[in-house]
KEKE-826465 format. One record per residue: residue number from 1; x, y, z of N, C-alpha, C, O in turn. Coordinates in steps of 0.1 Angstrom, whole numbers, plus 5000, padded with zeros to 4 digits. Layout:
PT    k   n_u   n_v   n_w  ca_u  ca_v  ca_w   c_u   c_v   c_w   o_u   o_v   o_w
PT  NUM     X     Y     Z     X     Y     Z     X     Y     Z     X     Y     Z
...
***
This chain:
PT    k   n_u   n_v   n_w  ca_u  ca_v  ca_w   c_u   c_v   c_w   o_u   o_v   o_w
PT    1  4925  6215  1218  4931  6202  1218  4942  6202  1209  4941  6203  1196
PT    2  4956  6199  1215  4965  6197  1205  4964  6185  1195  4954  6177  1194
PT    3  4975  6185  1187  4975  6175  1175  4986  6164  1181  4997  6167  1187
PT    4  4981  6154  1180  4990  6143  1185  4998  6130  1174  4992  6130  1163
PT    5  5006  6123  1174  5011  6112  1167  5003  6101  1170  5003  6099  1182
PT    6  4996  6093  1162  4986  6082  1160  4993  6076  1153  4996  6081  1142
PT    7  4996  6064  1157  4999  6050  1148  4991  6037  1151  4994  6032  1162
PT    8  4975  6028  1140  4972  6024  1151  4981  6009  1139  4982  6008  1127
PT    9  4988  6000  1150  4993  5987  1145  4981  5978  1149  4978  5973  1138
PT   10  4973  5974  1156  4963  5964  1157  4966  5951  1169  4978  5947  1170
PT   11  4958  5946  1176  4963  5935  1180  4962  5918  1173  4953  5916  1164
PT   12  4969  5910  1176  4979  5910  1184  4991  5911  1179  5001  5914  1186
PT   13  4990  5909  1166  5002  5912  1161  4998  5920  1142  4998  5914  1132
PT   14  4996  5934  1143  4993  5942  1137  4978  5939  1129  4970  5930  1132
PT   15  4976  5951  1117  4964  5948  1112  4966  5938  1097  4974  5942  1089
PT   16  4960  5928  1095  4964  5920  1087  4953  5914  1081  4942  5917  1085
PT   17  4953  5904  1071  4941  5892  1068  4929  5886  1077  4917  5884  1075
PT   18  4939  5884  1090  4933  5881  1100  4925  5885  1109  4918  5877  1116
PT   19  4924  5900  1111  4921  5910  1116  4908  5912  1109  4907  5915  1097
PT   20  4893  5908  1123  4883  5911  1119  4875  5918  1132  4880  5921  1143
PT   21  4859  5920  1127  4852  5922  1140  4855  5941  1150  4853  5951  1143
PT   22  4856  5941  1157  4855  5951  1165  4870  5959  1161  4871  5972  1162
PT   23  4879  5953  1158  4895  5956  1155  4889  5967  1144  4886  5979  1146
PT   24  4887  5959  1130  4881  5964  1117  4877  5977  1121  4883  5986  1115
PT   25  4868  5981  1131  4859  5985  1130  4866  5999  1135  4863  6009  1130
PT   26  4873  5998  1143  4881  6009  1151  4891  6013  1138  4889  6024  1133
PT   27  4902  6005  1131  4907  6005  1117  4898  6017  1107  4902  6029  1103
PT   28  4888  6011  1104  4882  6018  1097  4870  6031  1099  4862  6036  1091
PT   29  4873  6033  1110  4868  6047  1117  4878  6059  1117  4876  6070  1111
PT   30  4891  6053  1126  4904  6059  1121  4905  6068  1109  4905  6080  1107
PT   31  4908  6053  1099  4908  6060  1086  4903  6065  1083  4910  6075  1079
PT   32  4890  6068  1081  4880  6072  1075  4878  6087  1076  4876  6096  1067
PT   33  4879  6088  1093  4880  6103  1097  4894  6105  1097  4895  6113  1107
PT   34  4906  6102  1092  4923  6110  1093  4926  6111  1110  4933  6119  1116
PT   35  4916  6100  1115  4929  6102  1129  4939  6094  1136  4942  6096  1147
PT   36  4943  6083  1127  4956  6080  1125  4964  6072  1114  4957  6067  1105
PT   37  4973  6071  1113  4979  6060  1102  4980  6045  1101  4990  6039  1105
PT   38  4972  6039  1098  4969  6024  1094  4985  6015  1093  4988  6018  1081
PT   39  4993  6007  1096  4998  6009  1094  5001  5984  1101  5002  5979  1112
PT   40  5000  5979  1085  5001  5964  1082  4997  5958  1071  5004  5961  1060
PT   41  4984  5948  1069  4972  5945  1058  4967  5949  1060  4965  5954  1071
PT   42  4959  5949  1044  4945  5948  1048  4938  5940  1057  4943  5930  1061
PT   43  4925  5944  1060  4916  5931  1071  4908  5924  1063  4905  5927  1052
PT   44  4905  5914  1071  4897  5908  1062  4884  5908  1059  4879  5899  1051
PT   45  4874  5918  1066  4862  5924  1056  4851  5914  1066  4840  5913  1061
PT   46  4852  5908  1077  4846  5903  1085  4838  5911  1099  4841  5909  1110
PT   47  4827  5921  1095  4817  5926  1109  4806  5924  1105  4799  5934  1103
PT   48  4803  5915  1102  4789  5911  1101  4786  5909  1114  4794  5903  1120
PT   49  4772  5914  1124  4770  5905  1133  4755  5894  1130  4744  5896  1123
PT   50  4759  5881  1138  4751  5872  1136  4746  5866  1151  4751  5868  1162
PT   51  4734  5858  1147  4731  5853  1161  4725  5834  1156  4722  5830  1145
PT   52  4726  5829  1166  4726  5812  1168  4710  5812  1171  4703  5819  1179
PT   53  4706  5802  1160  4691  5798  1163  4689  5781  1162  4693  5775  1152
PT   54  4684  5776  1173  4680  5765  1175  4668  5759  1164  4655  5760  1164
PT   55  4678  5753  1153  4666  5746  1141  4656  5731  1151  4645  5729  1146
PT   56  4659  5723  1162  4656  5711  1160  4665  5703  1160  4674  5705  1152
PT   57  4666  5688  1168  4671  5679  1166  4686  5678  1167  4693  5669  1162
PT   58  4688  5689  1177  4701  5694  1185  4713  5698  1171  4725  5694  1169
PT   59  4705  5708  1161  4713  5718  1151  4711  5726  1154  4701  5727  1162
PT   60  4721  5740  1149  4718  5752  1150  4720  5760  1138  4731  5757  1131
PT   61  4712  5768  1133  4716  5778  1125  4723  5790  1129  4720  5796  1140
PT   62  4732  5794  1121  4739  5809  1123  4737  5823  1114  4743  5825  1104
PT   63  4729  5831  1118  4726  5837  1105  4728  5855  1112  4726  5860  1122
PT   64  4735  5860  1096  4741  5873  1095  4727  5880  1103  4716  5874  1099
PT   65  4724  5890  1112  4712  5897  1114  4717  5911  1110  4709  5918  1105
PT   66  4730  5917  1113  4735  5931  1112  4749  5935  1108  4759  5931  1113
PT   67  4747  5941  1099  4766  5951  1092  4771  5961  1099  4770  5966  1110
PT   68  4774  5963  1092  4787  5976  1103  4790  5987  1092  4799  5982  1084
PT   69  4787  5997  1090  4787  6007  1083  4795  6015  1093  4795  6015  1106
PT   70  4804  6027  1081  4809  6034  1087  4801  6048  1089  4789  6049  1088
PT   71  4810  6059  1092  4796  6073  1098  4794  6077  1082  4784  6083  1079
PT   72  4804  6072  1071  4802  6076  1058  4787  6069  1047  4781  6072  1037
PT   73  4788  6058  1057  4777  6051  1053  4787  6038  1043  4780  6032  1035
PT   74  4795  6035  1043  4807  6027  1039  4807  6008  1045  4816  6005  1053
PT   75  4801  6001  1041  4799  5988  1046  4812  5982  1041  4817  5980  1030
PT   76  4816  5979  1057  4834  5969  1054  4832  5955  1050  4839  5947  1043
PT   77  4821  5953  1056  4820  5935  1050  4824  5939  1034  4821  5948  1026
PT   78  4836  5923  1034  4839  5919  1023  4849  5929  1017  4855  5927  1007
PT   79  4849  5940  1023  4860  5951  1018  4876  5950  1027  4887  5947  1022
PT   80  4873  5953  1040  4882  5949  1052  4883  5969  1047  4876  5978  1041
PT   81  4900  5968  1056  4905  5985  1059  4920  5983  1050  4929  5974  1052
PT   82  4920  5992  1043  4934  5996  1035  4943  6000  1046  4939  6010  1052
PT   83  4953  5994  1048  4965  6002  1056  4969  6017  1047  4966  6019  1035
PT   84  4976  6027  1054  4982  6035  1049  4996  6032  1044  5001  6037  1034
PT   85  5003  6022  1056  5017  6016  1050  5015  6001  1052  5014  5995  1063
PT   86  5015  5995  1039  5013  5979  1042  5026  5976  1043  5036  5982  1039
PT   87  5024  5962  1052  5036  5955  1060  5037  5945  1056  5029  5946  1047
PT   88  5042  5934  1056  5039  5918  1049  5045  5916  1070  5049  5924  1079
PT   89  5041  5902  1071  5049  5897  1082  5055  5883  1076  5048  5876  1069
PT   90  5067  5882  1080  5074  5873  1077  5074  5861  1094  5083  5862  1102
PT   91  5066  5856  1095  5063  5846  1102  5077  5841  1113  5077  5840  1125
PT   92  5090  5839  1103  5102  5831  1104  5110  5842  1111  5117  5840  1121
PT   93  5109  5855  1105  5114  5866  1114  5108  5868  1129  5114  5870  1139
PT   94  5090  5868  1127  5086  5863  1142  5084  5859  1151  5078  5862  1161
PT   95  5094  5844  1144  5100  5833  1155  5112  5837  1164  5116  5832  1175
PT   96  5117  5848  1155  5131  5852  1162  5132  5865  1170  5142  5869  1175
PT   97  5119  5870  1169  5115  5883  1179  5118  5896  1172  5118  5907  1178
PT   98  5120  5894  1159  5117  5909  1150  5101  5904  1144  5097  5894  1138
PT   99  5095  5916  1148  5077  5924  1148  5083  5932  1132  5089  5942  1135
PT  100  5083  5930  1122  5085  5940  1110  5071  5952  1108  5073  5963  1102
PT  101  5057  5946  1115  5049  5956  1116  5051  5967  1128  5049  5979  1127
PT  102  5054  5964  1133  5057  5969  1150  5069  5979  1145  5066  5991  1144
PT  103  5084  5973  1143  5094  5981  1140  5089  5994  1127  5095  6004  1126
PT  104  5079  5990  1119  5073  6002  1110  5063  6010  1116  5061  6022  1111
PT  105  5056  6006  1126  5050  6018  1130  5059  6024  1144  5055  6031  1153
PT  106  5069  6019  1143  5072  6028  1159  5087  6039  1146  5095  6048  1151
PT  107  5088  6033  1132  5093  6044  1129  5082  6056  1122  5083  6068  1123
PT  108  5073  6048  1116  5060  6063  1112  5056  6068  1124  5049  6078  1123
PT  109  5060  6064  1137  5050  6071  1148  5065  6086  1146  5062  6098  1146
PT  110  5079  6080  1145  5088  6084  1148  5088  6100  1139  5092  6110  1144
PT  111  5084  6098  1125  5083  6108  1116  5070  6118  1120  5072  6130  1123
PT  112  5059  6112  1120  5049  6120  1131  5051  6131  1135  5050  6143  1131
PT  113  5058  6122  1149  5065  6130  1161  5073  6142  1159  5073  6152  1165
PT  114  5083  6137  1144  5093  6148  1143  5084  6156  1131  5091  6164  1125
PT  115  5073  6156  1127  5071  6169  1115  5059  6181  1125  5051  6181  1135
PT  116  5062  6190  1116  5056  6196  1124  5042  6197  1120  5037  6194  1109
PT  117  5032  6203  1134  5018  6206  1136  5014  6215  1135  5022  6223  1131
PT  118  5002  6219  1136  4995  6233  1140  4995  6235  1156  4987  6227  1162
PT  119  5000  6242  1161  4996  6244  1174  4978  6247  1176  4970  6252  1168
PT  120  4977  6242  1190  4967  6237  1193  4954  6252  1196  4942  6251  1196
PT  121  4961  6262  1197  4950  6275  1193  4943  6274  1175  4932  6274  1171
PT  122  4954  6273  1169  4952  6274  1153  4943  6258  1148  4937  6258  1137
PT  123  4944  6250  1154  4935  6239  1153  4917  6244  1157  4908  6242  1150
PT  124  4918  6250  1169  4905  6252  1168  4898  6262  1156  4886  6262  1154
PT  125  4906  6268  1151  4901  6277  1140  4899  6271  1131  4888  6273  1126
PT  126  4904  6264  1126  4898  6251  1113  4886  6249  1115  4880  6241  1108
***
C-alpha cells in the first residue's frame, strides 16, 4: 500500500467549535493513529450517546447512556480533537466566498504531495 496525502478539513465548513458527534470521531481516529493532518479548531468534545425516555405527563427525559473512546482508550467528551494547523474562520470573508480553512488545507494537502515518501515496498517493512 502506498503512502498517500490526507488532509481531513471536516464538514461543512471545516473542523471547528461546532464540529461534534460522528465528525469528532473520524477527527480523532485520524489523529490519533497519524493518518492525516487535522487541519481548523478544535471540536467541541460532544460524542456522548444518549437516548429519550418517556417520564409521564407528556415529558421526556434525555439521558447520556454511552461515550466514545478512542482505540487508545482516550474519551473526547469534553476534550473535542486538536487540529494539527488551526484555522480561525472569519465569517465576513465567508460571505464573500474565501473558505480560509479550505484555502489552508488544499495548501498542506499541496506540501504533502510535494515531500517526499517511502515507496510503497519499503512501507511494508516497517
Amino acid at each position: 500500500m502506498g503512502a498517500i496525502a490526507v488532509c481531513i478539513l471536516g464538514p461543512p465548513d471545516g473542523y471547528n467549535e461546532w464540529t461534534n458527534s460522528a465528525a469528532e470521531m473520524v477527527a480523532g481516529f485520524a489523529a490519533e493513529n497519524g493518518l492525516a493532518t487535522i487541519v481548523g479548531k478544535k471540536t467541541a468534545g460532544n460524542v456522548l450517546g444518549a437516548a429519550n425516555f418517556k417520564v409521564g405527563s407528556g415529558y421526556w427525559v434525555r439521558l447520556p447512556i454511552f461515550g466514545w473512546y478512542t482505540s487508545k482508550g482516550d474519551c473526547l467528551e469534553g476534550k473535542g480533537v486538536l487540529p494539527d494547523v488551526s484555522v480561525d474562520v472569519d465569517p465576513c470573508q465567508l460571505n464573500v466566498g474565501v473558505d480560509q480553512q479550505m484555502n489552508k488545507a488544499i495548501e498542506v494537502l499541496t506540501e504533502l504531495d510535494n515531500s517526499p515518501r517511502l515507496p510503497a515496498s519499503k512501507l511494508s517493512e516497517n
